[in-house]
GUMI-575311 format. One record per residue (C-alpha): y, z, x; residue in one letter. Coordinates in steps of 0.5 Angstrom, whole numbers, padded with zeros to 4 digits, always signed. Each point is the difference from the previous one (the first is absolute). Example, Ala and Ser with C-alpha at 12.3 -4.5 7.8 and 13.67 -1.06 7.14 Angstrom:
# residues 2
-0009+0016+0025A+0007-0002+0002S
This chain:
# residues 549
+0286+0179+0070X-0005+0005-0004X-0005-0006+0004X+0002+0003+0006X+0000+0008-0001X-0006+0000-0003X-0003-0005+0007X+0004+0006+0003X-0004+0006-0003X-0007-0003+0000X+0001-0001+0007X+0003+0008+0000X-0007+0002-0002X-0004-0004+0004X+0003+0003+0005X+0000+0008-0002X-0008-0002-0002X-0002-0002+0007X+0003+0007+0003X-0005+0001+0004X-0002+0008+0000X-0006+0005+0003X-0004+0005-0004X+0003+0008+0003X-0005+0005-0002X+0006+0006-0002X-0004+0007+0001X+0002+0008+0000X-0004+0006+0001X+0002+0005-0005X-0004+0005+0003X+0004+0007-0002X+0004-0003-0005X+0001+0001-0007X+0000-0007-0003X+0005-0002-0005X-0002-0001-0007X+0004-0007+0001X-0005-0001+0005X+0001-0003+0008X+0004-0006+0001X+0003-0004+0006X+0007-0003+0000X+0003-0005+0006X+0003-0006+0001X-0007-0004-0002X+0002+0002-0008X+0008+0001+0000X-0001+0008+0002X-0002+0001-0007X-0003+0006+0000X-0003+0000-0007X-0003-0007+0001X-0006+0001+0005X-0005+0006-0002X-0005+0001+0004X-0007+0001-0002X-0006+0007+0002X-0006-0003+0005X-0005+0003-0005X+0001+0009+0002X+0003-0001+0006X+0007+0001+0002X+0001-0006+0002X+0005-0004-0005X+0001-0008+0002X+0002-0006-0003X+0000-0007+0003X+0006-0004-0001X+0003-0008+0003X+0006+0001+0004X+0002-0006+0004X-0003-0002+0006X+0004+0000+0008X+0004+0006-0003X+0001+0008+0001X-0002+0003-0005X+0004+0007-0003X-0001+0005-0005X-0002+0007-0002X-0005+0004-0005X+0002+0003-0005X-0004+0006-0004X+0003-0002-0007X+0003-0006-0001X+0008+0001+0001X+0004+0002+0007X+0000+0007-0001X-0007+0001+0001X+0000-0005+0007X-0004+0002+0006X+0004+0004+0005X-0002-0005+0006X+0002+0002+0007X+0004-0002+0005X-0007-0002+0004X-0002-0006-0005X+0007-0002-0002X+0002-0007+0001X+0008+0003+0003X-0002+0006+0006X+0001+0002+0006X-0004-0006+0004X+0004-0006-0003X+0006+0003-0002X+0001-0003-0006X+0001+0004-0007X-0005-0001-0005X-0004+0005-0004X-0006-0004-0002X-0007-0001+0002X-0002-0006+0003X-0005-0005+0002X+0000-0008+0002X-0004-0004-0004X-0002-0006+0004X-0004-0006-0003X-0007-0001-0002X-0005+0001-0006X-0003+0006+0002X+0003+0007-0003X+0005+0004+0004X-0002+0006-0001X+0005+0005+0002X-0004+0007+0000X+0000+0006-0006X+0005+0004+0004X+0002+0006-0002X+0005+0002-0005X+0007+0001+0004X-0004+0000+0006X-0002-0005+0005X-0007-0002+0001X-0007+0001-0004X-0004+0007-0001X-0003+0001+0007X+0004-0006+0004X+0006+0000+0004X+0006-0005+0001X+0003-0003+0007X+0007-0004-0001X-0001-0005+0004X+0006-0003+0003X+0002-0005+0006X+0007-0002+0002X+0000-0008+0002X+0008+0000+0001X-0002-0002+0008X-0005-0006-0002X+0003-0007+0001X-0003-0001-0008X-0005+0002-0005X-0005-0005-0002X+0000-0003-0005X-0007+0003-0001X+0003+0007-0001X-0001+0006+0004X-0007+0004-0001X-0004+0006+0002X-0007+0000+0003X-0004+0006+0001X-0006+0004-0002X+0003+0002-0007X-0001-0008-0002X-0005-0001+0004X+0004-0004+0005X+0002-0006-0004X+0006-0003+0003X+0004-0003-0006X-0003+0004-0005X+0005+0005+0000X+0007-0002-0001X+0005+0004+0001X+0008+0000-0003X+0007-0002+0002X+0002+0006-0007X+0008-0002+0003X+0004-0005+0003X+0004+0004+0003X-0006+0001+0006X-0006-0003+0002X-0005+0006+0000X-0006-0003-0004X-0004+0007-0003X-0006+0001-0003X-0004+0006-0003X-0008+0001-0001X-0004+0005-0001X-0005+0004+0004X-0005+0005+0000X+0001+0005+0007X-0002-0003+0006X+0003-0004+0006X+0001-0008-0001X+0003-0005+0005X+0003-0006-0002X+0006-0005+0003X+0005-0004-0004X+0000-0007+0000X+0006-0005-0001X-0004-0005-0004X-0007+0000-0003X-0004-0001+0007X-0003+0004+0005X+0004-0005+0005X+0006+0002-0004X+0000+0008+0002X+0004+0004+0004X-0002+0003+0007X+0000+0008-0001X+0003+0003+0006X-0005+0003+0005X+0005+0007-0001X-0002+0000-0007X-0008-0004-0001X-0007+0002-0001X-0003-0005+0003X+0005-0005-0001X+0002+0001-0007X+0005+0006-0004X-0004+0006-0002X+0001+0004-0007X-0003+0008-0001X+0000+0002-0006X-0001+0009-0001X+0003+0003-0007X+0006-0005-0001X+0003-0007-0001X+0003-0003+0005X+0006-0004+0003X+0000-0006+0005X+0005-0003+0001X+0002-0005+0007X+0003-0005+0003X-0006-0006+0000X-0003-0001+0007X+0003+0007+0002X-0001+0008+0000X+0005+0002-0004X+0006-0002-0004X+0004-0007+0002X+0006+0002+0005X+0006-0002-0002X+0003-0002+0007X-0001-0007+0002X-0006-0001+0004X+0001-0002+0008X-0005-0007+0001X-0003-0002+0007X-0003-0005+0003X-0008+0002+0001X-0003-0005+0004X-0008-0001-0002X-0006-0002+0004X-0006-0001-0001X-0005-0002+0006X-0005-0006-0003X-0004-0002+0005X-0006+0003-0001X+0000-0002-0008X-0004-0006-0003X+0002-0006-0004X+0006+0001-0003X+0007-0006-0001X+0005+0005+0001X+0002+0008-0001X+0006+0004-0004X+0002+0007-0002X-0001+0003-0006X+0003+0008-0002X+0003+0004-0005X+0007+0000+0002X+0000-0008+0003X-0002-0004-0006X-0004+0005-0005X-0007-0001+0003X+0000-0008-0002X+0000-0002+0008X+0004-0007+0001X+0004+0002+0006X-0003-0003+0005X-0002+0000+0008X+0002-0004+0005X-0005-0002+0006X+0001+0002+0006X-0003-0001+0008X-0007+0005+0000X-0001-0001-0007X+0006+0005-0002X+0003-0001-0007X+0007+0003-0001X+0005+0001-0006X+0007+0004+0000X+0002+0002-0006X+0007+0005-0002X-0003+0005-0004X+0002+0007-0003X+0000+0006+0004X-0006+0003-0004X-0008+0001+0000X-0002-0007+0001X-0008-0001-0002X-0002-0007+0002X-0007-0004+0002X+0000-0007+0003X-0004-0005-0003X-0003-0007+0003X+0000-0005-0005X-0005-0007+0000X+0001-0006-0005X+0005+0004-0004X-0006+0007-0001X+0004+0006+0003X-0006+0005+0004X+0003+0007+0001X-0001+0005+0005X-0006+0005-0003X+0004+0006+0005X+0001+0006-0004X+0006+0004-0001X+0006-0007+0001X+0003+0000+0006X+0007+0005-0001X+0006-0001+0004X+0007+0003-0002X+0005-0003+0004X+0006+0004+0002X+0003-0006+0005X-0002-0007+0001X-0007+0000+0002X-0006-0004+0004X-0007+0003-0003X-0005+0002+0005X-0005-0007-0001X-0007+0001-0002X-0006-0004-0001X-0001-0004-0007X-0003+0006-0005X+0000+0005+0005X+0004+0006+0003X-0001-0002+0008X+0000-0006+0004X-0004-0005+0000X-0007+0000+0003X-0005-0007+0001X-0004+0000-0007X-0008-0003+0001X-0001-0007-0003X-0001-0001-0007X-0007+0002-0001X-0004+0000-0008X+0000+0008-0003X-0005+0002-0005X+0003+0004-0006X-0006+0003-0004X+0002+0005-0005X-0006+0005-0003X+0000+0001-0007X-0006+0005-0001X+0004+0005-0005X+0004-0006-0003X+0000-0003-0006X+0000-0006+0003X+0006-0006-0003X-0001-0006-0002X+0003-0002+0006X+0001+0003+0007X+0005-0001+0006X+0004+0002+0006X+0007-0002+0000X+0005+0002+0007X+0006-0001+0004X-0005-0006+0003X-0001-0005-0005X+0005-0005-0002X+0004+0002-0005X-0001+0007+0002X-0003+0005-0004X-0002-0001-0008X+0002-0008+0000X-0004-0001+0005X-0006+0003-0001X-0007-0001+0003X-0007+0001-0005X-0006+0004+0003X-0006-0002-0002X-0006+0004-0001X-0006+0001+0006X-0006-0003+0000X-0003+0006+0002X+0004+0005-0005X+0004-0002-0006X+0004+0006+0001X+0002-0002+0006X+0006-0006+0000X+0003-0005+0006X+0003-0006+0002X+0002-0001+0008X+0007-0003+0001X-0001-0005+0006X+0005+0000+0006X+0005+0005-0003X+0005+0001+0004X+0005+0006+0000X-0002+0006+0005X+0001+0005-0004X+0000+0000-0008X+0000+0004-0006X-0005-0001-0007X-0003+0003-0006X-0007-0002-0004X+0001-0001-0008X-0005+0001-0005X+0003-0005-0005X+0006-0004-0001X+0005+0002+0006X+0006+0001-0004X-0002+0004-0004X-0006+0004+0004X+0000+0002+0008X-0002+0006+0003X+0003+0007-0001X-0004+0005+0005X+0001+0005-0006X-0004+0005+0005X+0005+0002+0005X-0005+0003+0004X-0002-0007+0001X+0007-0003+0002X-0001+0000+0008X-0002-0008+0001X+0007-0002-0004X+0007+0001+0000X+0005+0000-0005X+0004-0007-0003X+0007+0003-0002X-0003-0001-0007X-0003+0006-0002X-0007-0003+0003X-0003+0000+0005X-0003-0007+0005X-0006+0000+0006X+0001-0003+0007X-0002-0003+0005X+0001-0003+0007X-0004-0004+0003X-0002+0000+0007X-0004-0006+0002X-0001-0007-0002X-0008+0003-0002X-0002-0001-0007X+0002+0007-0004X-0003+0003-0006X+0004+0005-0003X-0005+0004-0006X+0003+0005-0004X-0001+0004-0007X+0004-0001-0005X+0006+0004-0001X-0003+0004+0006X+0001+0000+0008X-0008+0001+0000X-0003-0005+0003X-0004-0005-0005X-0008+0002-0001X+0001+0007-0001X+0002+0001-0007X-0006+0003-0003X-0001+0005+0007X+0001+0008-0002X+0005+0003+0005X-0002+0005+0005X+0007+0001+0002X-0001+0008+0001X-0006-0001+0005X+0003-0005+0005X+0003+0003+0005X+0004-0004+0005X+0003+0003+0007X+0005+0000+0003X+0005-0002-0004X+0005-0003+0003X-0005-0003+0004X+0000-0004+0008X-0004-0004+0003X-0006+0002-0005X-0002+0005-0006X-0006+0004-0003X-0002-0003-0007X-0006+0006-0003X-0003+0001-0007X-0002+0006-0003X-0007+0000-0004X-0001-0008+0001X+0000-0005+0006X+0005-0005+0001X-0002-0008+0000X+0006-0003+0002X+0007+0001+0002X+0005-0006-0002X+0007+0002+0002X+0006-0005-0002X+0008+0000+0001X+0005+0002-0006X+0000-0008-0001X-0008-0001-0001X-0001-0003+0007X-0007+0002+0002X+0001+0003+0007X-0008+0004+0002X-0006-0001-0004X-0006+0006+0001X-0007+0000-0001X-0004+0008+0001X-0005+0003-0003X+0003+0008+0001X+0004+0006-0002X+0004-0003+0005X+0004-0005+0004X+0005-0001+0005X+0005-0006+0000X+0004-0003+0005X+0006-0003-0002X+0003+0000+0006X+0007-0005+0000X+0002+0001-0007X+0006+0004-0002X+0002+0001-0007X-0003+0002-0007X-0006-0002-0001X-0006+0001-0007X-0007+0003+0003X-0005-0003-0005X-0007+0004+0000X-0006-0002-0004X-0006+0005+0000X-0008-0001+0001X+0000+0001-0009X+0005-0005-0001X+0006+0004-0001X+0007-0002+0002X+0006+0004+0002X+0007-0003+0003X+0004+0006+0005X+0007-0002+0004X+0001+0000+0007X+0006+0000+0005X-0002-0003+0007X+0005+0002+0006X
């Protein structure tokens, strides 16, 4: 018997010595406080809530007092600081920070964070004593209420934005009380505005649709002035979950797929419908029209549809989502397969050069073009460049018989996963469009089945071969503008030696060689925004924007 109580003990503290637990950096800024002789401590669940146990200690001269401390992984984390080393002299935390408050409902004074795994070091952040966030920070409560969704992932719910970085998964947010299923989380900000989504899992395909009446190019949008702030809504929605029972109806999706290229079959993939995962699938009917209905909540609902080949799914490129918001069973208004209009014939396949000019680039290891043309789309199915013969700042690669009639794209210097364009200079954004993810994508549409080279700058609607030239901006003139038929391109000081005017999408639509102060071109049967490329008899460059009527 003493055999097996020992066997039993043994067991006992093998288990308790394989806990698994996470280094918590515990830090409080005692800025205006009069620090007790007994020094500043931290007491919380982690340490029984002992409040003479765990001292923090000064970082060198500052009023920053910290201590590091293992507290048990997958876990919510509460405490207070205490200035002295006994409840008496515990801070007095506000009703903002507090686990229990008016967001949740539930009842709970303490401070709180949720420790998750890992062996980096949670740093929670040196907040104030009895305030809410850092010196010179501001706090945003976060909340979002998942009572509506069928399920939460397994994977957690988590928030993505400008305040991390857009790192879906990295930020989890907290179930505090059972009784409900708003998940919360707090962070610290500097003043300024941040977008950001919330996501039912770890990954972007995993985020939520933000409803057109409350988005900023696709996702939520935070402005913070002189004060915290409170966020708290319904996932997928604008505002708090209503309480009723949602009316459902039947929405029959259509999708003209005529015109479109190689692919097995096509399905629906949407926020509401099945949390962006797809695998709700079409059914082909005459003139290449697929169709699905589906009964649905009364709801915004955000959706695009995909055609699928060997199993790898290629997504729309439009941007916004498509939106319907039912209030009776609907038939959606068909449209062609990645476009807001009816099909039109698309030209045979024909071979596209992309060519990209990193002049003033420090040049990668590796160059590339990734795009919704490539199979799988995108990262996974990147294409590399190789440098020119010519000029090893310039990098191509010509894909052969590419098919779609309309497409989206962007170069990377380096690993795609990792380095894309970001057009940082907006003055330089008007060849692309945004991508619902806070980027921005370049276009094209084909229309011929003639070889086509598209030639950019990097990170720039310049086109390639004019990074090093000096603006001249200020002694272009063009007129009139908006211009019919033709218009009037003039210098001050200099004579123009070529004109190249091109569409928003890179498409090279007149080219003209002067040796003039001015020139007059004829653009008779087009229509549209257009960009006007002057190049001057000293070599200098300067882009305008044209409107031709």
């Amino acid at each position: 018997m003493k055999k097996l109580l020992l066997i039993a003990l043994m067991a006992s503290g093998i288990s308790g010595a394989f806990a698994q637990t996470k280094k918590v950096k515990f830090s409080v800024d005692m800025t205006g406080q009069t620090v007790s002789s007994n020094g500043v401590h931290v007491a919380g669940n982690f340490q029984s809530w002992k409040p003479e146990t765990t001292a923090l200690t000064q970082e060198g001269s500052s009023n920053i007092y910290s201590v590091i401390a293992d507290v048990a992984e997958n876990s919510v984390v509460e405490f207070k600081f205490i200035n002295g080393n006994d409840w008496p002299q515990g801070e007095n935390i506000p009703a903002f920070s507090q686990k229990g408050n008016s967001v949740n409902g539930g009842s709970n004074g303490n401070r709180w964070a949720y420790v998750s795994t890992g062996t980096d070091t949670l740093d929670l952040g040196a907040v104030t004593f009895s305030g809410t966030a850092p010196t010179g920070k501001y706090a945003i409560k976060l909340a979002v209420d998942m009572a509506k969704e069928s399920a939460v992932s397994s994977n957690g719910v988590s928030v993505a934005g400008a305040f991390q970085g857009w790192s879906p998964g990295k930020t989890l947010m907290t179930n505090l009380f059972s009784s409900n299923k708003i998940y919360e989380v707090i962070v610290f900000v500097s003043a300024g505005t941040y977008g950001y989504k919330f996501i039912n899992g770890n990954i972007w395909a995993d985020a939520e649709s933000v409803p057109s009446g409350c988005a900023t190019n696709g996702d939520r949008t935070i402005t913070i002035g002189t004060s915290d702030e409170t966020i708290k809504v319904c996932y997928g929605s604008c505002s708090a979950c209503p309480t009723a029972p949602i009316p459902k109806y039947n929405i029959t999706f259509r999708v003209d797929m005529s015109t479109s290229c190689d692919f097995d079959t096509v399905d629906i993939a949407g926020g509401k419908i099945n949390g962006w995962s797809g695998g709700t699938y079409l059914t082909k009917g005459a003139n290449g029209i697929w169709s699905v209905t589906l009964l649905l909540d009364s709801s915004e609902i955000q959706y695009k549809f995909r055609k699928i080949k060997k199993g790898s799914p290629s997504w729309e490129s439009i941007d916004p989502n498509r939106v319907v918001t039912p209030y009776k069973d609907t038939t959606m208004a068909l449209h062609c397969f990645d476009k807001n209009t009816l099909c039109t014939p698309v030209p045979s396949p024909s071979d596209v050069t992309f060519k990209v000019d990193l002049t003033n680039e420090i040049i990668a290891d590796s160059v590339f073009v990734i795009g919704s043309f490539t199979s799988p789309q995108w990262q996974d199915g990147k294409i590399k460049l190789l440098p020119d013969a010519g000029n090893s700042n310039y990098y191509s690669a010509t894909v052969t018989k590419l098919c779609p009639g309309s497409f989206s794209y962007k170069f990377c210097n380096g690993d795609p996963k990792s380095v894309e364009e970001t057009f940082p200079d907006t003055t330089q954004r008007s060849c692309v469009s945004g991508n619902g993810l806070g980027g921005f994508n370049r276009g094209y549409t084909r229309t011929s089945a003639s070889p086509v080279e598209i030639f950019y700058m990097y990170n720039n609607c310049k086109v390639g071969g004019t990074a090093n030239t000096v603006e001249l901006t200020n002694e272009v003139s063009i007129a009139p503008n908006p211009a019919v038929g033709s218009f009037n391109v003039s210098l001050a000081g200099s004579k123009i030696s070529k004109i190249v005017v091109t569409s928003l999408d890179g498409r090279v639509v007149r080219s003209l060689s002067a040796n003039d102060a001015s020139m007059n071109v004829n653009v008779n049967g087009l229509n549209g925004i257009y960009l006007v490329n002057i190049t001057d008899n000293l070599g200098r460059n300067a882009t305008k924007k044209i409107v031709l009527q």
